[in-house]
C-alpha atoms as one frame of an Amber mdcrd trajectory, in Angstrom:
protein
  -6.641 -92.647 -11.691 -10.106 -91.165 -11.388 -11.292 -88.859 -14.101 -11.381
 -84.762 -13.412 -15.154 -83.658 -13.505 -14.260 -81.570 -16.412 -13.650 -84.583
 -18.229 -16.191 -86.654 -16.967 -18.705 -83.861 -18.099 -16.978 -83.817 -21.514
 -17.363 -87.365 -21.806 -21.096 -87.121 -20.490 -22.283 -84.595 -22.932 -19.885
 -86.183 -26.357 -21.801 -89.522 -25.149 -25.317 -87.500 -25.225 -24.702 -85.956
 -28.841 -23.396 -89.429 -30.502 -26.936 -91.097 -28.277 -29.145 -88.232 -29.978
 -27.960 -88.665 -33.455 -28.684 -92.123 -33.234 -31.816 -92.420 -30.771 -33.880
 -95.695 -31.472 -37.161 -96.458 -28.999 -37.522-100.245 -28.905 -41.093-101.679
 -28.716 -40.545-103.020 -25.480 -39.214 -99.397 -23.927 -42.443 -98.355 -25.661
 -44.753-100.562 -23.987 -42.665 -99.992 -20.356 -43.142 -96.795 -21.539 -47.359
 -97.300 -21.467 -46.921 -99.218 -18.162 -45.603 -96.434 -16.623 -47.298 -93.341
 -18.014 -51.148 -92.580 -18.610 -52.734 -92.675 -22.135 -52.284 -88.548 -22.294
 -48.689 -88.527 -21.438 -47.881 -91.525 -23.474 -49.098 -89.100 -26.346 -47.165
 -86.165 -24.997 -44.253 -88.727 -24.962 -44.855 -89.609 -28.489 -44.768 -85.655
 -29.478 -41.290 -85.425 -28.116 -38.692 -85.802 -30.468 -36.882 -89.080 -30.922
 -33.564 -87.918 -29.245 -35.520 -86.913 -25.917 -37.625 -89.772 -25.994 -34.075
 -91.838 -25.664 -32.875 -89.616 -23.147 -36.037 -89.661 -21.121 -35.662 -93.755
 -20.897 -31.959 -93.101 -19.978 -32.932 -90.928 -17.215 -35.479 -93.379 -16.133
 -33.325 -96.246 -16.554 -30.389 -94.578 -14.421 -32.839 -93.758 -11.595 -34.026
 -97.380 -11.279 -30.494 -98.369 -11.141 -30.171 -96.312  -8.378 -33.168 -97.069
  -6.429 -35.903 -95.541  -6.927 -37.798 -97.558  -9.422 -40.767 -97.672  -6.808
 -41.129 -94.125  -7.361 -43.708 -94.135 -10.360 -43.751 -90.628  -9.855 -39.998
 -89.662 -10.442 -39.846 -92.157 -13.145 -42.761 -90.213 -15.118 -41.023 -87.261
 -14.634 -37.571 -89.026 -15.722 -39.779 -89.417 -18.984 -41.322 -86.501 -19.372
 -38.730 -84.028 -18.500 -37.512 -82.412 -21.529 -41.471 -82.548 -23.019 -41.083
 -78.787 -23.540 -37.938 -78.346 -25.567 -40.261 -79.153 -28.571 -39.304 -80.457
 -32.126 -37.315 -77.326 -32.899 -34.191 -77.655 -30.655 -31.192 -79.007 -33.225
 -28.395 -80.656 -32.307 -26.215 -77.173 -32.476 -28.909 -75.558 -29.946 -27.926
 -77.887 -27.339 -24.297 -78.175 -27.743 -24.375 -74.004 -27.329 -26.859 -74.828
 -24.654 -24.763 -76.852 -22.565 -21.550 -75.145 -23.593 -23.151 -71.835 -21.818
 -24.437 -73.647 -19.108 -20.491 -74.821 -18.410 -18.640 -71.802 -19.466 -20.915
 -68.747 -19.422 -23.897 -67.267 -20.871 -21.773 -65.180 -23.260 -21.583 -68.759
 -25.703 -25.655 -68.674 -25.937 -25.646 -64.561 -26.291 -23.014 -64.678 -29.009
 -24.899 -67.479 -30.888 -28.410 -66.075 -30.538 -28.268 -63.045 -33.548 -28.922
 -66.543 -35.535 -32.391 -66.856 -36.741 -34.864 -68.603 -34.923 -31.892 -68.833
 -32.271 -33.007 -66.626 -29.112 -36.722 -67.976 -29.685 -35.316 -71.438 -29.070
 -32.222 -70.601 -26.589 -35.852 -68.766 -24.677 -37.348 -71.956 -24.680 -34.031
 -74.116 -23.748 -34.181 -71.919 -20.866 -37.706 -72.129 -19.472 -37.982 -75.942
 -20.937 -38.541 -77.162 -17.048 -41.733 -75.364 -16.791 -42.508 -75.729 -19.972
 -42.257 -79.519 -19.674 -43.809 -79.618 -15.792 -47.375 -77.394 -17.743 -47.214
 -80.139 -20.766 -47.219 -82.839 -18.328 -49.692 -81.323 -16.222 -51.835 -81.208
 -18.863 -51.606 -84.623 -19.957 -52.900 -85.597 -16.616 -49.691 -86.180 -14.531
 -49.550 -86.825 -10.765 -48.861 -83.648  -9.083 -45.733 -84.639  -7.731 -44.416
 -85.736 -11.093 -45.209 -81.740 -12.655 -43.466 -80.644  -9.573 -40.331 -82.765
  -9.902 -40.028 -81.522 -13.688 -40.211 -78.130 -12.881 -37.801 -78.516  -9.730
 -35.236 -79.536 -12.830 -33.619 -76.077 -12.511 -33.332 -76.060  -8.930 -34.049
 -79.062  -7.077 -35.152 -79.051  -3.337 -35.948 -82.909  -2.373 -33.796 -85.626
  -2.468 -36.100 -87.317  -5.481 -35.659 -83.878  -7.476 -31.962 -83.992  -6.922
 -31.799 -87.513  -8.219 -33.363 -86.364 -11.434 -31.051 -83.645 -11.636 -28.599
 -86.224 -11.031 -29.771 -88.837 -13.575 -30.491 -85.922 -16.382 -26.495 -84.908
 -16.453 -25.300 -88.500 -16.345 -23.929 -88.240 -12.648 -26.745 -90.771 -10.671
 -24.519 -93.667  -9.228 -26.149 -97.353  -8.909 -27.649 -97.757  -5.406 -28.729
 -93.742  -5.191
């Protein structure tokens, strides 16, 4: 019996909190890592915190599973996507986050009276261009600022497999 998508997106996002709280970067996803990336965004990698540095290898694992691990492009970006959330974001930010995102905006507006809350629900929010300026100015390929910044609303195939691999929902073979 094949899961609803409500589930599946339950399961996605429990899998992404228990992932975060326990996010380890191994030496050798470091240096594939430093194959992959410049010197600059290697450094902007290093900035992000350790739960999106996990997720960022996730993303780029899933999309070579599916494919496109020619695509040095879409694989930086896979990386570097979430640069621009910063070190601020908690846990709680991006449960609400996500929660809104599923169920309605109301979730992030009732939450956001907390302090420090709307600054970082503002930044959750605009964290694709955020991330696409970061990695522009750590010297990424054009293409890979434009695929981050497509995150919200992808247009190519390649920015809809990001999409894809960012919630969890990339199958093998693209």
């Amino acid at each position: 019996m094949a899961s609803s998508p409500a589930r599946r997106w339950w399961a996605e996002k429990i899998g992404r909190a228990i992932r975060s709280v326990h996010a380890n970067v191994s030496p050798a996803e470091r240096a594939d890592v430093a194959r992959v990336l410049g010197p600059v965004e290697v450094a902007l990698f290093e900035t992000m915190p350790r739960a999106d540095q996990r997720h960022g290898l996730d993303v780029a694992v899933a999309l070579r599973r599916a494919g496109y691990g020619a695509d040095r492009d879409l694989i930086a970006a896979g990386l570097l996507h979430d640069a621009g959330k910063g070190p601020s974001v908690r846990l709680w930010h991006r449960v609400a986050w996500s929660l809104g995102e599923r169920y309605g905006r109301g979730i992030v507006e009732a939450l956001a009276w907390l302090p420090g809350a709307r600054a970082i629900f503002d930044r959750l929010d605009r964290h694709p261009q955020l991330s696409a300026e970061l990695a522009r100015g750590a010297g990424a390929a054009a293409r890979t600022v434009e695929l981050i910044a497509a995150q919200a609303d992808p247009a190519d195939a390649a920015a809809r497999a990001l999409r894809a691999a960012d919630e969890g929902e990339l199958e093998a073979g693209g």
